[in-house]
C-alpha positions in Angstrom: 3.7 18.7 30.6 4.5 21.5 27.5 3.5 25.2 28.8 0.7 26.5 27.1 1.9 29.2 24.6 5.6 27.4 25.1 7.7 28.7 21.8 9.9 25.7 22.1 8.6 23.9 19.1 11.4 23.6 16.2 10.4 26.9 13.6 9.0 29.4 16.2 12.1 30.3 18.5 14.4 30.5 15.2 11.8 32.7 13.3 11.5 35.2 16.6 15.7 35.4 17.7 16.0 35.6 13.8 14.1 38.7 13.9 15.6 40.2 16.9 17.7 43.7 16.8 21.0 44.2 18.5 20.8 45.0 22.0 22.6 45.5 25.5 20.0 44.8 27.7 17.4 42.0 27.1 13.3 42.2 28.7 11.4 38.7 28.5 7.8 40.3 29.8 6.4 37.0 29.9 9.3 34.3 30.9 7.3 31.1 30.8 10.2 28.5 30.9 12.0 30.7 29.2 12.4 29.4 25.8 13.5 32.1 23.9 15.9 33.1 26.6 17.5 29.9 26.6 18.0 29.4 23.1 18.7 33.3 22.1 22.5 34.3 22.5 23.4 36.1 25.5 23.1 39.8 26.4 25.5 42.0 28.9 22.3 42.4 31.0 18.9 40.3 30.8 15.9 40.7 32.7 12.6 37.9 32.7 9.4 38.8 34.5 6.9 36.0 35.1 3.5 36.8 37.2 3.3 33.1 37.8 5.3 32.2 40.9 4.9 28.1 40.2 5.9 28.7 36.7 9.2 31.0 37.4 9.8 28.4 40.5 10.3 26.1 37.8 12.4 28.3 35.2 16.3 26.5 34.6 19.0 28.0 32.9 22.7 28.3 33.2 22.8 31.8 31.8 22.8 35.0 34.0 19.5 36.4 34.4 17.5 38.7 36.9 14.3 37.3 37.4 11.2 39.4 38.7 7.8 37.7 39.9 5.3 40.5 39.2 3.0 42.2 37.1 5.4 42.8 33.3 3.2 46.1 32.6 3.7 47.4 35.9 7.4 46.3 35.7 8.1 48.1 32.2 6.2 51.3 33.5 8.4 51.9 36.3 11.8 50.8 34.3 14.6 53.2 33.9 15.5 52.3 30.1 17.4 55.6 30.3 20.1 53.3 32.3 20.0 50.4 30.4 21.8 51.2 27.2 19.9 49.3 23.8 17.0 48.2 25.1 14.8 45.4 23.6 11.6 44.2 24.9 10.6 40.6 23.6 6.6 40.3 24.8 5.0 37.0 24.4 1.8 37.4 26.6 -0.9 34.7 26.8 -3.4 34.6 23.8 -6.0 36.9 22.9 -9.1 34.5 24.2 -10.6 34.7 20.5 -7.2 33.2 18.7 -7.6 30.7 21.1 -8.8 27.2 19.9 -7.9 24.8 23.2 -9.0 25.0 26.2 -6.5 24.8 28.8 -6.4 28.2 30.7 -3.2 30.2 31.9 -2.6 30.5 35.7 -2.7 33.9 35.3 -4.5 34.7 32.4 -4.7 38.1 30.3 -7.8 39.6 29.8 -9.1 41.5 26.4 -8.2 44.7 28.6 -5.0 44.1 29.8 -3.8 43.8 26.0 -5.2 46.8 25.3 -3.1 48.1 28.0 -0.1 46.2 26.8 -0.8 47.5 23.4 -1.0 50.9 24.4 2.1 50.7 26.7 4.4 49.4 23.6 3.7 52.1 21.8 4.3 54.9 24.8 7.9 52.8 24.9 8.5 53.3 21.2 7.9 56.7 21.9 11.0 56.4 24.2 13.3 54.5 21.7 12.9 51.1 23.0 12.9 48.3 20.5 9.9 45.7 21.1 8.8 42.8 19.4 5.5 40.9 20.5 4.0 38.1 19.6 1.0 35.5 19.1 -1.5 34.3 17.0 -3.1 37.1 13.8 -5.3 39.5 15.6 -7.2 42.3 14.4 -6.7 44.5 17.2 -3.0 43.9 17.4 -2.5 45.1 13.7 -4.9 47.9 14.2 -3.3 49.5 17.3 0.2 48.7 15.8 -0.5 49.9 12.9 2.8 51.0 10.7 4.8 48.3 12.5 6.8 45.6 11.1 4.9 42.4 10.9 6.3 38.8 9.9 4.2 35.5 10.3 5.4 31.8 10.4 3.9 28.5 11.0 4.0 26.3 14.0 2.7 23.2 15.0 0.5 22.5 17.7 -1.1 19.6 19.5 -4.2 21.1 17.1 -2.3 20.8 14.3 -0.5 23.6 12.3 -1.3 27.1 13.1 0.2 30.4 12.1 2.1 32.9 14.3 2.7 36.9 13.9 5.4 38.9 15.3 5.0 42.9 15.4 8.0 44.8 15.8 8.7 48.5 16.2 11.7 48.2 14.2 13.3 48.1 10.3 14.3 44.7 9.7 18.2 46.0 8.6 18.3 45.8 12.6 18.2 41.9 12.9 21.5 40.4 14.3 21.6 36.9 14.5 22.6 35.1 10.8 22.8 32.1 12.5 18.8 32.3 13.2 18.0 33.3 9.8 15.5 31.6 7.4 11.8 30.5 7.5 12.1 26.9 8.1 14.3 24.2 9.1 15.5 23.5 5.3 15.8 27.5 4.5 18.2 27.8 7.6 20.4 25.0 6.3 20.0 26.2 2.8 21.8 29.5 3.9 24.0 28.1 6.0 25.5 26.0 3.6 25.7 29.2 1.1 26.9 31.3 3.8 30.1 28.3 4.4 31.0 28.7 1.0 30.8 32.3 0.5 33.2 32.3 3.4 35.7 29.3 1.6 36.0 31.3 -1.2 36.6 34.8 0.5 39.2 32.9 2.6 41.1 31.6 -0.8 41.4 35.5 -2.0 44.7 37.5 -1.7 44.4 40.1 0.9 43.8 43.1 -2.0 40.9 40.9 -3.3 39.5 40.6 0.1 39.7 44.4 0.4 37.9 44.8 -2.8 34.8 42.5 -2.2 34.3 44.3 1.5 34.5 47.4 0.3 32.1 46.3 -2.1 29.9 44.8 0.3 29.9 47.9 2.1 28.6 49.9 -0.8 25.8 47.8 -1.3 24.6 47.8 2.6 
């Protein structure tokens, strides 16, 4: 059986690694089955906190991982980020109850109240320097308590058919790192990946000053 809220499905783990910044030390707040930490490349240190104890009993991977069964507010309150080096919080908690259009519940559900609290504690961490991204379906009171962050929204299918999903991030988007991630769909990522392939043939057939020149290039225009 899927997990509800599950970003498995092909177009919503590409469009949220795609977005993510460079970091040293990975935070999943809400593991799940782990997804997007299964499928995202690999940090020096990575952390996944699941309230759900029959859900995280069930959580497989063959990467290194320090898993925590507890409260993910709580957790990210009392973390030291001063020790952690770049730290990036990925936040993926169950959906407000008014996006909602099925009516399977969570285990351990989230209240109106305790994404207010998540809310207010992403902003108390930006205040620290801590790069977040959360995520879930368009809500009002996400872009009105997040207001100046970056937002990007994609389309996913569900067993309810297609719905649309929004990301809000506390950082520029000339912070993303993963180019193999990029583009909005299936056919976008190829499309760039093929470009990307040939870009690279033809730098390869240059002479070395000719590589020189289009890098330094390159470097004037980023």
């Amino acid at each position: 059986m899927s997990y509800l809220g599950s970003k498995a499905a092909s177009g919503a783990y590409q469009a949220i690694i795609a977005n993510m910044p460079a970091h040293d030390t990975y935070i999943e707040a809400f593991l799940g089955t782990g997804a997007i930490f299964n499928k995202k490349p690999q940090s020096i240190t990575s952390i996944g906190i699941e309230l759900d104890k029959v859900t995280l009993d069930g959580f497989s991977t063959n990467h290194a991982i320090q898993t925590h069964n507890t409260d993910a507010l709580s957790f990210l309150e009392n973390f030291d980020f001063s020790m952690a080096g770049r730290t990036f919080v990925y936040a993926d908690p169950p959906y407000l109850p008014e996006t909602r259009t099925s009516n399977k519940k969570y285990r351990k559900d989230f209240t109106v109240d305790d994404h207010i609290s998540l809310l207010e504690l992403a902003k108390k961490l930006t205040e620290k320097g801590v790069q977040i991204m959360l995520s879930g379906y368009p809500s009002k009171l996400y872009d009105e308590t997040l207001k100046g962050w970056r937002t990007y929204e994609f389309q996913v299918m569900t067993r309810g058919g297609a719905r649309t999903e929004k990301l809000w991030m506390n950082y520029e988007s000339n912070s993303v790192h993963w180019a193999s991630f990029a583009g909005v769909n299936f056919t976008d990522r190829q499309r760039i990946k093929r470009k990307a392939q040939r870009w690279a043939k033809n730098y390869k057939a240059l002479d070395t000053n000719e590589r020189l020149a289009v890098l330094a290039a390159l470097m004037e225009v980023e």
